[in-house]
PDB file of N, CA, C, O and CB in Angstrom:
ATOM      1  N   UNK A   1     -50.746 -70.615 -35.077  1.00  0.00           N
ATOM      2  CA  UNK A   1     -50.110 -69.331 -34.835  1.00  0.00           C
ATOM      3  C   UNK A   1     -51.188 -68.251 -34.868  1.00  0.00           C
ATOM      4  O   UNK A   1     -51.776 -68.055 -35.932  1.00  0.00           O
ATOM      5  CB  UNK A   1     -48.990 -69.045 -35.886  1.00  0.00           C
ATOM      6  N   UNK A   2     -51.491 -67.543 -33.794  1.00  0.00           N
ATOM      7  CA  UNK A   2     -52.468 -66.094 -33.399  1.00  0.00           C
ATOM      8  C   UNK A   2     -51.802 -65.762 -34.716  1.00  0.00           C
ATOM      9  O   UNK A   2     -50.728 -66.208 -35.120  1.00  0.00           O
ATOM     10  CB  UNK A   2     -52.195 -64.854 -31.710  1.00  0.00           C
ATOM     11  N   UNK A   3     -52.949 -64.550 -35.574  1.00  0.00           N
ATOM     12  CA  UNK A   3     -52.774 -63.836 -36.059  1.00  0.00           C
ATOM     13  C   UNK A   3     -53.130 -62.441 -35.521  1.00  0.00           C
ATOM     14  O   UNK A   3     -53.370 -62.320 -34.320  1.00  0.00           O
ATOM     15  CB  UNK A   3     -53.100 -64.231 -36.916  1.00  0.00           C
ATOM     16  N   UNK A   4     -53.174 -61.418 -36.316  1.00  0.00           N
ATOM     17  CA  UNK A   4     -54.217 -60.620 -36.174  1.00  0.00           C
ATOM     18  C   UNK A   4     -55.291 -60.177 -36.865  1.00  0.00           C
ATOM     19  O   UNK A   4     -55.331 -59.994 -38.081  1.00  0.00           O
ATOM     20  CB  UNK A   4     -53.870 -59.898 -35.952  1.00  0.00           C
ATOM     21  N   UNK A   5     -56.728 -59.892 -35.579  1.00  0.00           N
ATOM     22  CA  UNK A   5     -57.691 -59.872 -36.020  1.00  0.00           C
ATOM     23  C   UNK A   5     -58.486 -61.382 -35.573  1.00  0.00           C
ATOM     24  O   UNK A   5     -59.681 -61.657 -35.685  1.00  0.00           O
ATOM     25  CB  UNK A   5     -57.427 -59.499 -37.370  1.00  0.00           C
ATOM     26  N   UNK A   6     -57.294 -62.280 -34.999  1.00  0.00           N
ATOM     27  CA  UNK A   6     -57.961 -63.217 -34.049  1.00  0.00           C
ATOM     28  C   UNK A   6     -58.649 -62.193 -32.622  1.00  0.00           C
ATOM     29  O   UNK A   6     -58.605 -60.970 -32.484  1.00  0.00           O
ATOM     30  CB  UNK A   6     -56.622 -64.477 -33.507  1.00  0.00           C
ATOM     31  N   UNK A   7     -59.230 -63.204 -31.749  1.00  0.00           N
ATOM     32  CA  UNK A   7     -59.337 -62.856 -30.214  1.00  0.00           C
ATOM     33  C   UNK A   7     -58.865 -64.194 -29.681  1.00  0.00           C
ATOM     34  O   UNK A   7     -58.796 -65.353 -30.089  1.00  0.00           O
ATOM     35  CB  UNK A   7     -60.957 -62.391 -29.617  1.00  0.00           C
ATOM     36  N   UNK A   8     -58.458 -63.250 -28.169  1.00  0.00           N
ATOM     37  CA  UNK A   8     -57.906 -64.433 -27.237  1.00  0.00           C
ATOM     38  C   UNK A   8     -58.518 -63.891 -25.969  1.00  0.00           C
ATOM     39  O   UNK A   8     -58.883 -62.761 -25.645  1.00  0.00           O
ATOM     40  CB  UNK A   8     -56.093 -64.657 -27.145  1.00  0.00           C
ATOM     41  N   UNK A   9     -58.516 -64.959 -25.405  1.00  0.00           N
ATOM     42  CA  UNK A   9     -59.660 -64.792 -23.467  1.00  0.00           C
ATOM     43  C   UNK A   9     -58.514 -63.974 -22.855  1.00  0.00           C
ATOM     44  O   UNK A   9     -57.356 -64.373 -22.731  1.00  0.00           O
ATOM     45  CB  UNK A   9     -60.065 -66.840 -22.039  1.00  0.00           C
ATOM     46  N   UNK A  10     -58.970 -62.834 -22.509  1.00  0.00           N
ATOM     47  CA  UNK A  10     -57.792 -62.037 -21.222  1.00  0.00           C
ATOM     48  C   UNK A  10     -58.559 -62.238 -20.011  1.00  0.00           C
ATOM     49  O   UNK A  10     -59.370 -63.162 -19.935  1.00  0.00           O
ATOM     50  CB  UNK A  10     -57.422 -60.068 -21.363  1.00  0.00           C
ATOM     51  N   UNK A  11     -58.353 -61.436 -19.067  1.00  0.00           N
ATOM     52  CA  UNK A  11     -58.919 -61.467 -17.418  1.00  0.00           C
ATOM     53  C   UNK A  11     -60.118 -60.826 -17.680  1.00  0.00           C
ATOM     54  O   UNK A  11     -61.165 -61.463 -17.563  1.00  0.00           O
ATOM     55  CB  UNK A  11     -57.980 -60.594 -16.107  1.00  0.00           C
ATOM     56  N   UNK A  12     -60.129 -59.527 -18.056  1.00  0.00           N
ATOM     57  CA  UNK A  12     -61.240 -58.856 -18.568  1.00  0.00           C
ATOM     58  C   UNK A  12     -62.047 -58.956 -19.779  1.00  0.00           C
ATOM     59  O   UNK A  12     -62.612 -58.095 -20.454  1.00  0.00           O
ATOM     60  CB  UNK A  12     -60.930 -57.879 -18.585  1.00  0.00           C
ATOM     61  N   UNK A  13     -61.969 -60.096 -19.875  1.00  0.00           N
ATOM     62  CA  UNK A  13     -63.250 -60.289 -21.345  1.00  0.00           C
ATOM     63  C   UNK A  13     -61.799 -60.798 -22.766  1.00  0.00           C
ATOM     64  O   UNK A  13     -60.589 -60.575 -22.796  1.00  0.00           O
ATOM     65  CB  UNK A  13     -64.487 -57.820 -21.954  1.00  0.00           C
ATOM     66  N   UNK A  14     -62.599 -61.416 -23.586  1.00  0.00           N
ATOM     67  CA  UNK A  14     -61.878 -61.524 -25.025  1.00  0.00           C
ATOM     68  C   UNK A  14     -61.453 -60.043 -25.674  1.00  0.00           C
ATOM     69  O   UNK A  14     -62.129 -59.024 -25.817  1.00  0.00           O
ATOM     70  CB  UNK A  14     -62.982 -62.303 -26.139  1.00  0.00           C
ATOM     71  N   UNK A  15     -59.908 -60.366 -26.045  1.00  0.00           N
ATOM     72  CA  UNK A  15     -59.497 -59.130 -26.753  1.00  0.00           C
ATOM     73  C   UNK A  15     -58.971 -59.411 -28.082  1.00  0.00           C
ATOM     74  O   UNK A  15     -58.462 -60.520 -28.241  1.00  0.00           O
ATOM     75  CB  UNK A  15     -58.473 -58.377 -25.990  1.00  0.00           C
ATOM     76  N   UNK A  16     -59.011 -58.453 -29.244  1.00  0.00           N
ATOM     77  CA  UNK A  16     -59.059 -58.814 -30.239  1.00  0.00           C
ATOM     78  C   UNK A  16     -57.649 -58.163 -30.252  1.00  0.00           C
ATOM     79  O   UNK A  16     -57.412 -57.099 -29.679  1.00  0.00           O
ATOM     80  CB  UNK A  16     -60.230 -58.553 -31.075  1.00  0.00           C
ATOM     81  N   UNK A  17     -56.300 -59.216 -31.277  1.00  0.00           N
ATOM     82  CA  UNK A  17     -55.101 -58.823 -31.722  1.00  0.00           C
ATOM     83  C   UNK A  17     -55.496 -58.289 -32.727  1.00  0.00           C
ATOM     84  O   UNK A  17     -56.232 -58.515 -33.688  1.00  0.00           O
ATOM     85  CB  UNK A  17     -54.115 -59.693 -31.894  1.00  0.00           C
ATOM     86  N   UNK A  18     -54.626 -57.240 -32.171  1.00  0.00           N
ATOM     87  CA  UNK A  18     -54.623 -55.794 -33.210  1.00  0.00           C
ATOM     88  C   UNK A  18     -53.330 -55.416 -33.578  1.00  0.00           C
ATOM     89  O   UNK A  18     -53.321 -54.401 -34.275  1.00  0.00           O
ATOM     90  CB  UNK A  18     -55.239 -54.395 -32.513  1.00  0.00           C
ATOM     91  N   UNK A  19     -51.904 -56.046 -33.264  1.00  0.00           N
ATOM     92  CA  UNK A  19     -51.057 -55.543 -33.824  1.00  0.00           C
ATOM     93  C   UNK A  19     -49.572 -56.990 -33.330  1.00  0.00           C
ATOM     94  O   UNK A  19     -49.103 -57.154 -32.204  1.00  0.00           O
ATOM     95  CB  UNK A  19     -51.053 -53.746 -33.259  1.00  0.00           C
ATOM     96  N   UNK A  20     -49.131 -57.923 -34.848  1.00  0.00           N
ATOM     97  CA  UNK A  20     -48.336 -58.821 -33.827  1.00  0.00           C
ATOM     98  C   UNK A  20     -46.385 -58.008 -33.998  1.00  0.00           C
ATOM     99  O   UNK A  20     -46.045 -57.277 -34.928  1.00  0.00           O
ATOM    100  CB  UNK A  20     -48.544 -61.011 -34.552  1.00  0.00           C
ATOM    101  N   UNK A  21     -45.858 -58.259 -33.325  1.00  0.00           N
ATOM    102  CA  UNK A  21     -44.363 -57.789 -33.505  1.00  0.00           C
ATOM    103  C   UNK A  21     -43.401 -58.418 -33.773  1.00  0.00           C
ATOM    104  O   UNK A  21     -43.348 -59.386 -33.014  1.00  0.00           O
ATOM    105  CB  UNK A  21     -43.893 -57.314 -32.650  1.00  0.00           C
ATOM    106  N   UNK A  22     -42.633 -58.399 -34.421  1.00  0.00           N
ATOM    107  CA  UNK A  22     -41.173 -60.071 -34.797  1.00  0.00           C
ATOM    108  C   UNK A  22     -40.441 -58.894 -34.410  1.00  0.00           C
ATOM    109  O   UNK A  22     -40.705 -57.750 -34.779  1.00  0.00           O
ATOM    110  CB  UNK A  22     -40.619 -61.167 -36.933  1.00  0.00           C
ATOM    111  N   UNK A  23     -39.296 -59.318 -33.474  1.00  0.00           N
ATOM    112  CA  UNK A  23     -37.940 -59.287 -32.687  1.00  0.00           C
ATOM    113  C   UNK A  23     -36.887 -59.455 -33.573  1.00  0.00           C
ATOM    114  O   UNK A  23     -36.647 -60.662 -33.532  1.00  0.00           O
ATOM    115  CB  UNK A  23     -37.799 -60.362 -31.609  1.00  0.00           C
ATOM    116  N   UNK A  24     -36.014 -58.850 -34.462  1.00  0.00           N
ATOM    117  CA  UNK A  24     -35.287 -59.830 -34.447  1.00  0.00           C
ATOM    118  C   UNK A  24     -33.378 -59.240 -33.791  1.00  0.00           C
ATOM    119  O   UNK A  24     -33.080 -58.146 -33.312  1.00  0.00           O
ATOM    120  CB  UNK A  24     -35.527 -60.444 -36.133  1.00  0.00           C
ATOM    121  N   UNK A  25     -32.341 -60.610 -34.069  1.00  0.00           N
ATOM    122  CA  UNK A  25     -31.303 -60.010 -33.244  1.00  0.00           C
ATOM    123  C   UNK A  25     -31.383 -61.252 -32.115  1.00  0.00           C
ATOM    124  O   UNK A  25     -32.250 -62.123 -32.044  1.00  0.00           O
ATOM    125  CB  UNK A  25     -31.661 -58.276 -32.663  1.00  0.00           C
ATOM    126  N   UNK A  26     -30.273 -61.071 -31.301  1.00  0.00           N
ATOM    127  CA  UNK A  26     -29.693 -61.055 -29.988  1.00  0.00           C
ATOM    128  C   UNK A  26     -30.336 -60.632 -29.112  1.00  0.00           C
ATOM    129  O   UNK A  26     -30.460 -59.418 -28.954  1.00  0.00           O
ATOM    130  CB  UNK A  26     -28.702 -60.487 -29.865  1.00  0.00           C
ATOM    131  N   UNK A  27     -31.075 -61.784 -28.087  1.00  0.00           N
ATOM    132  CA  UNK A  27     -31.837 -61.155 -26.807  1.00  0.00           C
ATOM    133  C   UNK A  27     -31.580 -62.356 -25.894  1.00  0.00           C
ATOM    134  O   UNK A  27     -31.430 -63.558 -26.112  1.00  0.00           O
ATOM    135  CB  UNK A  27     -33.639 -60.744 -27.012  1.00  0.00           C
ATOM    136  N   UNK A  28     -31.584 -61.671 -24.901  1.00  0.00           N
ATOM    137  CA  UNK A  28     -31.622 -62.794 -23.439  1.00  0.00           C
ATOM    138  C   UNK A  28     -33.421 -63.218 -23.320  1.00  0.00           C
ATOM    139  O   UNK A  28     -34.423 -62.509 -23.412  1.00  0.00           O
ATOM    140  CB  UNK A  28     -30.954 -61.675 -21.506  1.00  0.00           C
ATOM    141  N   UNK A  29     -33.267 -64.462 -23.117  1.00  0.00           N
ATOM    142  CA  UNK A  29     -34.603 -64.812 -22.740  1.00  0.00           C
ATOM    143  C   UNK A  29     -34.328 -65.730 -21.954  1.00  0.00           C
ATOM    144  O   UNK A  29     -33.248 -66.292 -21.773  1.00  0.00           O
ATOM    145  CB  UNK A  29     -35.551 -65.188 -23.721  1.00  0.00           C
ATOM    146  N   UNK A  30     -35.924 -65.991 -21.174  1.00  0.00           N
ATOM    147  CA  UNK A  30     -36.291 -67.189 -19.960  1.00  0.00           C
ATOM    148  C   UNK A  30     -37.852 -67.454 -20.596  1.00  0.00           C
ATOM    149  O   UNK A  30     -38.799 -66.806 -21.041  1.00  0.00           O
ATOM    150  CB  UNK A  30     -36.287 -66.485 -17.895  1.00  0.00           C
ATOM    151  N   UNK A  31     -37.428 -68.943 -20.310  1.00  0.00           N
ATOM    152  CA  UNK A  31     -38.672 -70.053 -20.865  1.00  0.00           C
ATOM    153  C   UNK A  31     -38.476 -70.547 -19.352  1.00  0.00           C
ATOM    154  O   UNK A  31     -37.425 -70.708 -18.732  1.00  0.00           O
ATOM    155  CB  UNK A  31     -38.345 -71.450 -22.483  1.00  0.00           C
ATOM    156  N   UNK A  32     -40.049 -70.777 -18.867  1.00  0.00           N
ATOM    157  CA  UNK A  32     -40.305 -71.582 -17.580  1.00  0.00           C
ATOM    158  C   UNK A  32     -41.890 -71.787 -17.838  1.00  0.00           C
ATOM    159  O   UNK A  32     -42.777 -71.175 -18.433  1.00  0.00           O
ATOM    160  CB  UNK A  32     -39.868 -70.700 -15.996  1.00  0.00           C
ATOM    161  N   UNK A  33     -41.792 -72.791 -17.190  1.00  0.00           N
ATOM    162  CA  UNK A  33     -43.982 -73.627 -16.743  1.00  0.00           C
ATOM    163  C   UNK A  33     -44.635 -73.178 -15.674  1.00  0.00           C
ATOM    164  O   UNK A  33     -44.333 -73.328 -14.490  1.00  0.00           O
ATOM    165  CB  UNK A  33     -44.236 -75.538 -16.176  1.00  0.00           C
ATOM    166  N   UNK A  34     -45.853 -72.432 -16.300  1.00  0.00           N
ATOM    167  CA  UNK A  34     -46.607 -72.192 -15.322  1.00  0.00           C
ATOM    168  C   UNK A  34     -47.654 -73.670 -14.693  1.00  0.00           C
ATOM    169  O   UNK A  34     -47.989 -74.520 -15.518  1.00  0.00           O
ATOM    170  CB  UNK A  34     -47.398 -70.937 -15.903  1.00  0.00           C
ATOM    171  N   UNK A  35     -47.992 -73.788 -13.514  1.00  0.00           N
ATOM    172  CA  UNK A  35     -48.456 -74.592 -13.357  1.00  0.00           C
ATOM    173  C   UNK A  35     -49.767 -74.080 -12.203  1.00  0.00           C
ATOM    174  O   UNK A  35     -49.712 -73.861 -10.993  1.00  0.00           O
ATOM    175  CB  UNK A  35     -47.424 -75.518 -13.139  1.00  0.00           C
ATOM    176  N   UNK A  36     -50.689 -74.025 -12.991  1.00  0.00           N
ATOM    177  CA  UNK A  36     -52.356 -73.981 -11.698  1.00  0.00           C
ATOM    178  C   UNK A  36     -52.219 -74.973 -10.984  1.00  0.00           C
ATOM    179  O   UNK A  36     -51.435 -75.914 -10.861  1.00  0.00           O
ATOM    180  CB  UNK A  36     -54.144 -74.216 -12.311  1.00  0.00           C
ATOM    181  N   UNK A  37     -53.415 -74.474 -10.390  1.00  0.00           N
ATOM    182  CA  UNK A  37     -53.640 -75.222  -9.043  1.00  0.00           C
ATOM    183  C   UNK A  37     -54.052 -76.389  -9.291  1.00  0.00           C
ATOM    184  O   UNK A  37     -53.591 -77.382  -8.729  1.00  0.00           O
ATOM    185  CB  UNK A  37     -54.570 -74.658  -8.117  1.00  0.00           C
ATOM    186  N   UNK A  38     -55.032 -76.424 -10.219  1.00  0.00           N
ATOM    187  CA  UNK A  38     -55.261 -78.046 -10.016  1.00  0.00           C
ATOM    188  C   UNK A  38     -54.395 -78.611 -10.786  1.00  0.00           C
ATOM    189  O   UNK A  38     -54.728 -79.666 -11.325  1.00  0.00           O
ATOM    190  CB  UNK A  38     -56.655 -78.662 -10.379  1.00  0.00           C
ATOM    191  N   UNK A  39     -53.042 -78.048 -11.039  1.00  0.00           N
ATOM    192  CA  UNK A  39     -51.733 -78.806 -11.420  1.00  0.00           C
ATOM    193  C   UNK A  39     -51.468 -79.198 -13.378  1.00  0.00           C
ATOM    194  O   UNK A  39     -50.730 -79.881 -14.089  1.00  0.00           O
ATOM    195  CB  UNK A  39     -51.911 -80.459 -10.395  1.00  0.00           C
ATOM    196  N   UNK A  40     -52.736 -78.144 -13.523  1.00  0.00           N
ATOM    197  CA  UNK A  40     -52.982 -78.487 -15.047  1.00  0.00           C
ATOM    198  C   UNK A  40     -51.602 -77.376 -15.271  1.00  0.00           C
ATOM    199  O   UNK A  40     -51.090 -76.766 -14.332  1.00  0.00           O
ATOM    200  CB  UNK A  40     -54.901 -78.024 -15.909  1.00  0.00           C
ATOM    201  N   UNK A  41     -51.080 -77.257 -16.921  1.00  0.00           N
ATOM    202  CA  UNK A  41     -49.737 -76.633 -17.012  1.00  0.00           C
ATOM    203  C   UNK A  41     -50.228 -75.215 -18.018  1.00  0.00           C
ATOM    204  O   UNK A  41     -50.788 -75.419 -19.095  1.00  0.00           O
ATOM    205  CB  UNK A  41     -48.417 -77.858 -17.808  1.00  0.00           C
ATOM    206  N   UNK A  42     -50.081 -74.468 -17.759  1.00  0.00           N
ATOM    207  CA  UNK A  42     -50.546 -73.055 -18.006  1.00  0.00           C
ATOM    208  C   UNK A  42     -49.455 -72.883 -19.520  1.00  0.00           C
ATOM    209  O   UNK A  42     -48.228 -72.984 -19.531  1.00  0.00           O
ATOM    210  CB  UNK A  42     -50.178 -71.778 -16.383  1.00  0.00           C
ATOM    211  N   UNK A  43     -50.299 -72.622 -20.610  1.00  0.00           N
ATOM    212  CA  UNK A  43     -49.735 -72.313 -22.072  1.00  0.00           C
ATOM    213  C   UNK A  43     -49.530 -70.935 -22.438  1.00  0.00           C
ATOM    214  O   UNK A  43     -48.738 -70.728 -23.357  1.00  0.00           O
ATOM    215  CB  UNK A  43     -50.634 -72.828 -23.121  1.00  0.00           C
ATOM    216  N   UNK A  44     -50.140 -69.876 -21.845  1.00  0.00           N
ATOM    217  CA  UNK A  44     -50.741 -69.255 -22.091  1.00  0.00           C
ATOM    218  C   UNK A  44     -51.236 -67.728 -21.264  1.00  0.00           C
ATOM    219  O   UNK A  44     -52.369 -67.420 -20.893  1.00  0.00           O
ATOM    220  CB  UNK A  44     -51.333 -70.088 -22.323  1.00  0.00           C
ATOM    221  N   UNK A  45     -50.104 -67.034 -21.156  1.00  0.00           N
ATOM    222  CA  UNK A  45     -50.551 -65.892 -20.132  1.00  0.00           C
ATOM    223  C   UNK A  45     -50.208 -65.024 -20.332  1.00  0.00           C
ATOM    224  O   UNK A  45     -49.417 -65.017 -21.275  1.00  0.00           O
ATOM    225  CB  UNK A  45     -50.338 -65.864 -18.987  1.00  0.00           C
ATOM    226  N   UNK A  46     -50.462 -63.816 -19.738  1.00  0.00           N
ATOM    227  CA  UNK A  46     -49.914 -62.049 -20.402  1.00  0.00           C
ATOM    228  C   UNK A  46     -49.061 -61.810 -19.166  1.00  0.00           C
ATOM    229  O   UNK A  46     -49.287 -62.341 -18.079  1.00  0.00           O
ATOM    230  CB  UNK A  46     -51.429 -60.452 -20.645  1.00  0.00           C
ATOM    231  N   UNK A  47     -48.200 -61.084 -19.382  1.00  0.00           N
ATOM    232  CA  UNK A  47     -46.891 -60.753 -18.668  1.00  0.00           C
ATOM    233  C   UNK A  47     -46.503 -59.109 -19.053  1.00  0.00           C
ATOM    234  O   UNK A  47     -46.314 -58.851 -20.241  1.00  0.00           O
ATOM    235  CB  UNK A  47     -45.598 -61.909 -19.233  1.00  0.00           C
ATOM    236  N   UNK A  48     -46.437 -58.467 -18.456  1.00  0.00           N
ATOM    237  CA  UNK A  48     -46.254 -56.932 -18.666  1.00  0.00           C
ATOM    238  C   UNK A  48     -47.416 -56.403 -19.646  1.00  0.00           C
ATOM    239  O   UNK A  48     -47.183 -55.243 -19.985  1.00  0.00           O
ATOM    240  CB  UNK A  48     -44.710 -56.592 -19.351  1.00  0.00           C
ATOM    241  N   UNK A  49     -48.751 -56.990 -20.268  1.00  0.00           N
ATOM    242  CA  UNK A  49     -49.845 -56.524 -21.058  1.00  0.00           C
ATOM    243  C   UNK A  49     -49.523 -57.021 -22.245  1.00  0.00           C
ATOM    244  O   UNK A  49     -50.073 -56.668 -23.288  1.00  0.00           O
ATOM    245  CB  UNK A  49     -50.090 -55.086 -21.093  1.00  0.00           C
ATOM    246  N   UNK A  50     -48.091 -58.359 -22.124  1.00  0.00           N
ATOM    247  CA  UNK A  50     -48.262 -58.822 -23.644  1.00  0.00           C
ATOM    248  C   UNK A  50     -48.828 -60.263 -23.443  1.00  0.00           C
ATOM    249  O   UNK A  50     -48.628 -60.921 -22.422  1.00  0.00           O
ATOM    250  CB  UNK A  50     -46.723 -58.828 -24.606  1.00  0.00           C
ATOM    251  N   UNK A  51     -49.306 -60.544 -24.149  1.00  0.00           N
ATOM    252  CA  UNK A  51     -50.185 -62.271 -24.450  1.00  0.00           C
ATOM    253  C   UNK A  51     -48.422 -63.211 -24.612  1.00  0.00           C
ATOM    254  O   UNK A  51     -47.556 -63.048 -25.471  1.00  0.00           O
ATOM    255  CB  UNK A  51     -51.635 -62.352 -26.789  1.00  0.00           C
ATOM    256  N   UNK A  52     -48.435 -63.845 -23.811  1.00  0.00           N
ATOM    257  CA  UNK A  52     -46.763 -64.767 -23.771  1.00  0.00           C
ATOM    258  C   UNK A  52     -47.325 -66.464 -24.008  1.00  0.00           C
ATOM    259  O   UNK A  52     -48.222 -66.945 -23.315  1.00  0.00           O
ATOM    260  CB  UNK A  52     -45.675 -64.592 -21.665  1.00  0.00           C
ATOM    261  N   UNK A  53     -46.837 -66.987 -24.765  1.00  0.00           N
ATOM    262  CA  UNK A  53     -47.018 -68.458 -24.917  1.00  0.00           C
ATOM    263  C   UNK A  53     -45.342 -69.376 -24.586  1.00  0.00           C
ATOM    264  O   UNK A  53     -44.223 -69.045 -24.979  1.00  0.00           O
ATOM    265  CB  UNK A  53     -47.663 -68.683 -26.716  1.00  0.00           C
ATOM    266  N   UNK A  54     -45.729 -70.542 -23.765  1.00  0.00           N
ATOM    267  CA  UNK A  54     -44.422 -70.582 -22.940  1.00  0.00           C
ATOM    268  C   UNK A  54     -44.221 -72.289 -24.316  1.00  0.00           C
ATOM    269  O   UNK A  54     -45.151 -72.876 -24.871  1.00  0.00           O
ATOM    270  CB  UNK A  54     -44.642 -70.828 -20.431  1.00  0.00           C
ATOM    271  N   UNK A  55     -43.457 -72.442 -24.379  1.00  0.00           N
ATOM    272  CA  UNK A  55     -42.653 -73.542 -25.316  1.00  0.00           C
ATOM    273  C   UNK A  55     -42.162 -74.381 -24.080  1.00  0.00           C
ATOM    274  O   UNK A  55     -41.210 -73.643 -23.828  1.00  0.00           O
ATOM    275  CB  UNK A  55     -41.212 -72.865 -26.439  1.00  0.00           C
ATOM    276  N   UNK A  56     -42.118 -74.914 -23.554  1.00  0.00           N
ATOM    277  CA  UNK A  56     -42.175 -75.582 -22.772  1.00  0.00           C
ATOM    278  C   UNK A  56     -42.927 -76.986 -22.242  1.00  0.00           C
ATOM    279  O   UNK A  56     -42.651 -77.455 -21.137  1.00  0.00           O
ATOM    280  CB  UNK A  56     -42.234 -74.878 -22.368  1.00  0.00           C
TER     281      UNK A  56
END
């Protein structure tokens, strides 16, 4: 589990977590697989500027 004060690889260079958030409550969500090109399965991507890890 990222904490903060880890870093993680973004597009533009390693960025250091600086702040994590817990949700809690009633929310709609979608879980889906990213999949690259060379068909390897993507864990791991930012989506609106947040760092998203897919359970999947």
């Amino acid at each position: 589990m990222p904490c903060e004060g880890d870093s993680v690889k973004a597009l533009t260079g390693w960025k250091e977590i600086t702040k994590i958030e817990t949700y809690t409550g009633v929310e709609d969500f979608y879980d889906f697989s990213i999949v690259a090109k060379d068909g390897s399965k993507v864990q791991n991507y930012f989506a609106n500027g947040a760092l998203v890890q897919s359970s999947l």
